[in-house]
N, C-alpha and C positions, 0 to 999 in steps of 0.2 A: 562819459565817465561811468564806469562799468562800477560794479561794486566791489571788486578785487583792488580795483585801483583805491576805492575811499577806504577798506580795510588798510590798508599799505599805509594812508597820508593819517589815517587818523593817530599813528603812534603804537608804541608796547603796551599801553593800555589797552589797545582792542582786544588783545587775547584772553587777558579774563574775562571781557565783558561777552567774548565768542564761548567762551564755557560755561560760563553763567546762562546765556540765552539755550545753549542746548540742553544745559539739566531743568531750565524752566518747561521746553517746550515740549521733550519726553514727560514733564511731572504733566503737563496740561491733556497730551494726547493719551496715557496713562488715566488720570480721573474722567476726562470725557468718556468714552469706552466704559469704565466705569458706572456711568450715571446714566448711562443709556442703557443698559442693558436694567439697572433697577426699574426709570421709570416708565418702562414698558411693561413690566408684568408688576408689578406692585400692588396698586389697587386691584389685579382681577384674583391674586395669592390672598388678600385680606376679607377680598369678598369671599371667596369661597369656604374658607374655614372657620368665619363669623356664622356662614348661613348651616354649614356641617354641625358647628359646635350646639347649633339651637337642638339640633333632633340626636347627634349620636355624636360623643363624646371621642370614642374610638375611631370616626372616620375623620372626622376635624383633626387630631393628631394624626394620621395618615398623610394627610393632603397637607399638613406642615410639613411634615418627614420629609417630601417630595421635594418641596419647595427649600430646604437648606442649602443650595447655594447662593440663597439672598438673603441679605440682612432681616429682608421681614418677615422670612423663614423662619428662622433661626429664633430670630425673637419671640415669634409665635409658637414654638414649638417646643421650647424652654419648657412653659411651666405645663404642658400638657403631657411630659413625659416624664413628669415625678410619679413614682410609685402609688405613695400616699401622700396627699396635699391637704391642707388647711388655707383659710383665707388668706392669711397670714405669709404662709410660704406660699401661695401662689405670686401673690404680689410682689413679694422678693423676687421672685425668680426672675420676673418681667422685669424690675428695677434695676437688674445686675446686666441680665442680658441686654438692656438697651444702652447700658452706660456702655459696655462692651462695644457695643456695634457700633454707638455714635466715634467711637473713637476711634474707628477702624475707618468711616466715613470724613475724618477729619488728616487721612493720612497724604504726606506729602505737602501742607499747610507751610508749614513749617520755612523749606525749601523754599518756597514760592514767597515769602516773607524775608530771607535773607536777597534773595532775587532782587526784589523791590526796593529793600534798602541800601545794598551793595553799590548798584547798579548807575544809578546819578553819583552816585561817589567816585566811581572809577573814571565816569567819564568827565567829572570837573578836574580830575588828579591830572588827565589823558589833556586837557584843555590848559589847565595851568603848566607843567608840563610844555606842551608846543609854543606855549604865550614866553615863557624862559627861554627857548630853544629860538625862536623868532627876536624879543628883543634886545637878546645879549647879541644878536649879531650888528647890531644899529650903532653907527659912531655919529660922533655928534658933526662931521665935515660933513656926514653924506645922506644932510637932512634936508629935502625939496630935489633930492636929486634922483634921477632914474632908477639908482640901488635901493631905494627904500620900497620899490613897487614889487620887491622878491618879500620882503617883512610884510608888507598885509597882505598877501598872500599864502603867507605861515602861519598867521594869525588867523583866515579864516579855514585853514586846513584842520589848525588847532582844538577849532570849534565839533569837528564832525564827531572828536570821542565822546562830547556832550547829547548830543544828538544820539548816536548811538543809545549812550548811557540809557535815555528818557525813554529811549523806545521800547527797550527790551523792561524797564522798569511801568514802561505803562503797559504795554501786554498783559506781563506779570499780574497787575493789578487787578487788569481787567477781569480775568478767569478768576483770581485771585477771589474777588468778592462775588461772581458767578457760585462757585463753589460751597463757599458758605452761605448763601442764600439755598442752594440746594440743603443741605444738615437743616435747615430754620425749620424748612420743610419737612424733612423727615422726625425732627422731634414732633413738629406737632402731628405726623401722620400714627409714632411709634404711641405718645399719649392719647389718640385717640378711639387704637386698635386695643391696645392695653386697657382703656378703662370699659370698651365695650365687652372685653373678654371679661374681666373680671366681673361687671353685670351680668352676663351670662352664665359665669360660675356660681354667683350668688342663688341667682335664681333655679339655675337647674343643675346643681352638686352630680358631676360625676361619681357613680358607684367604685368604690374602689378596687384597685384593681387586683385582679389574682394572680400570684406568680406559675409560671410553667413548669412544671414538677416532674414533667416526663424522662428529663434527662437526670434528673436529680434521683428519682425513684428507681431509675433503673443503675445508676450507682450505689446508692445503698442495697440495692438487692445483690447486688454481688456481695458489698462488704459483709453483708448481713450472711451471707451464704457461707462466704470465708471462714466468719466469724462462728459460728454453727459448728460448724468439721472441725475447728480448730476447739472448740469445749468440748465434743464431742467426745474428741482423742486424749483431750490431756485431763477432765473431769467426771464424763460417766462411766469411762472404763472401772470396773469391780475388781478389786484384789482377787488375784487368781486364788490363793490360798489365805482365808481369812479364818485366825484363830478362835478359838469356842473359849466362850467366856467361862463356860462350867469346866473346861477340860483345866484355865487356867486354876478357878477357884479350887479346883478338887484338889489341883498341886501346890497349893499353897494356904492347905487346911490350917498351921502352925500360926501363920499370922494373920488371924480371925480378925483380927483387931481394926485393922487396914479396910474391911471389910463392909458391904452393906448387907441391913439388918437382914433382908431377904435371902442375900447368898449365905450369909452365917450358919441361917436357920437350915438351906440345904446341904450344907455340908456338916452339921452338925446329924440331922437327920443319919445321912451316907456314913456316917463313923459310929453311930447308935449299930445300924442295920450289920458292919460288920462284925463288931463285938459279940451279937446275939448266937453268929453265922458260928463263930468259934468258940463258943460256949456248946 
């Protein structure tokens, strides 16, 4: 009996339970891959940037940069790439980023939890189900008699969607709490990196750092230049012909009054000087 054949006998329950088992075993081969690939370089990315961060600030942030295709990249490289840091926001920043990342470490959870529960359910349905199908065929004449060896028969056919069910729901299981025992791990690896970091912040405070101005300065030097040519043109240009204050005064000796004391007095003067001239 091949396994095509016990798909067949077990009933129309098998087919959820065949779609369930293949989105469980994608979620499973999906996080493995996953968790190989972290805990093979994980501890030698925390050693390195623990042992950078003692002596030089800037190359410890480096060698996180590098390392952000992993979560303990990522996390380590958070708070060393604030501009300006306090104890305060450093530790935020680690706070935020690990909730982050645990929760990305916790993906597909979910799936594998409906798997588990689904799964003995469909196949006791798949079993009850064939237990119907087997004893409504049974009359009460053709009981001890050769026809009744086709009913338990049915009845243990009936059985295989429970079996089914169990298997793909203990798989499940298994990886299931595989999985989560890895996250256990990684929080205590994220709080352990985190507080050595922030001891090392304590102790040896990063100089803060200075922004790169090169591309900045050579924009304002334009604007600035712009800005230059353009007063230039529209504010020290000099009135080509600019009127004479005395030429106005002298035309408008009559109303003195309007007048200051100084220009009074010279146009009083220039109207003395005439009078004497035609005398």
């Amino acid at each position: 009996m091949d396994i095509l054949d016990l798909f067949k006998k077990g009933g129309p329950s098998m087919w959820p339970l065949l779609v369930l088992s293949v989105l469980s075993v994608s979620v499973i081969f999906e996080r493995l891959w996953f968790w190989l690939r972290i805990l093979a370089q994980e501890k030698e990315i925390v050693n390195r940037v623990l042992d950078a961060a003692g002596g030089d600030w800037g190359i410890a942030e480096a060698i996180a940069e590098q390392a952000k295709n992993q979560p303990i990249g990522r996390f380590l490289y958070a708070p060393l790439s604030l501009q300006k840091s306090d104890p305060e926001t450093f530790r935020l920043a680690l706070e935020s980023t690990a909730a982050d990342e645990i929760a990305g470490m916790r993906r597909g959870e979910k799936l594998l939890e409906a798997v588990i529960a689904l799964s003995p359910l469909l196949g006791l349905l798949g079993t009850v189900l064939g237990l119907i199908r087997s004893l409504g065929a049974i009359r009460i004449g053709d009981l001890g008699t050769e026809s009744t060896a086709g009913v338990t028969t049915g009845i243990g056919e009936s059985l295989i969607s429970t079996a089914a069910g169990l298997i793909v729901a203990i798989a499940s299981l298994v990886f299931y709490r595989l999985f989560q025992s890895f996250v256990v791990n990684q929080v205590k690896i994220f709080n352990k990196a985190g507080n050595e970091m922030e001891l090392l912040y304590r102790q040896y405070p990063p100089e803060p750092k200075t922004i790169n101005t090169e591309r900045f300065s050579k924009r304002t030097s334009k604007n600035f230049d712009s800005s230059s040519q353009l007063e230039s043109k529209t504010f020290i240009q000099e009135p080509e012909n600019e009127p004479d204050d005395t030429d106005n005064y002298s035309l408008n000796l009559g109303n003195s009054a309007n007048l200051p004391d100084d220009k009074v007095d010279n146009a009083n003067l220039k109207s003395g000087e005439k009078q004497e001239d035609e005398s």
